[in-house]
N, C-alpha and C positions, 0 to 999 in steps of 0.2 A: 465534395464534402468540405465545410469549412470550417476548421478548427479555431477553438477559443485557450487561451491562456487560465490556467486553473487559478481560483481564489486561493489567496497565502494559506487559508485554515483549512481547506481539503489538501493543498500540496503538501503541508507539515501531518496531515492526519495519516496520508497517505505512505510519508516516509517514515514515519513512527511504527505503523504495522509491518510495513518491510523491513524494517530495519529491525524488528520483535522476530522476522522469523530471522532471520540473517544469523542473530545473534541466539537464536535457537537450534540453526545447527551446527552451529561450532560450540555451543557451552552446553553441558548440560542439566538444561531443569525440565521438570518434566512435563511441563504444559507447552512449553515452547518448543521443545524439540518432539513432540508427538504429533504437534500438527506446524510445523515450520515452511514445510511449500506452501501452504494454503493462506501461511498469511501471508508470504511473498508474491502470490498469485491476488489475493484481496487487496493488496495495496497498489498492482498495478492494476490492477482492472477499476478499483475506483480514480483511479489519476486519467486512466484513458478514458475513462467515462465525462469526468471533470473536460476533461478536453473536447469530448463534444456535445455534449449536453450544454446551452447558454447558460449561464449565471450561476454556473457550481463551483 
C-alpha cells in the first residue's frame, strides 16, 4: 500500500475536529462532551483516509 501525504485543508480540517473532541472532554459544554470520542475518532479516520486516498 502506498501512502500519500494529506493536503494542508484536510490536515487542518482534521485537527480541528480532534482537537473539538479533546477539548470536549476536559471542558464542559454540552455538545462537545456528549459526543467527544466520535469526533476524535472522525478526525482520525478522515486523516487516515487523507493518507490513502490520492489527492485529498
Amino acid at each position: 500500500m502506498r501512502t500519500n501525504a494529506p493536503r494542508s485543508v484536510i490536515w487542518w480540517i482534521s485537527v480541528i475536529i480532534g482537537g473539538l473532541g479533546i477539548i470536549g472532554k476536559f471542558v464542559a459544554l454540552p455538545v462537545l462532551t456528549a459526543h467527544s470520542w466520535w469526533l476524535v475518532t472522525i478526525g482520525f479516520i478522515i486523516l487516515a483516509l487523507a493518507t490513502v486516498v490520492k489527492g485529498l
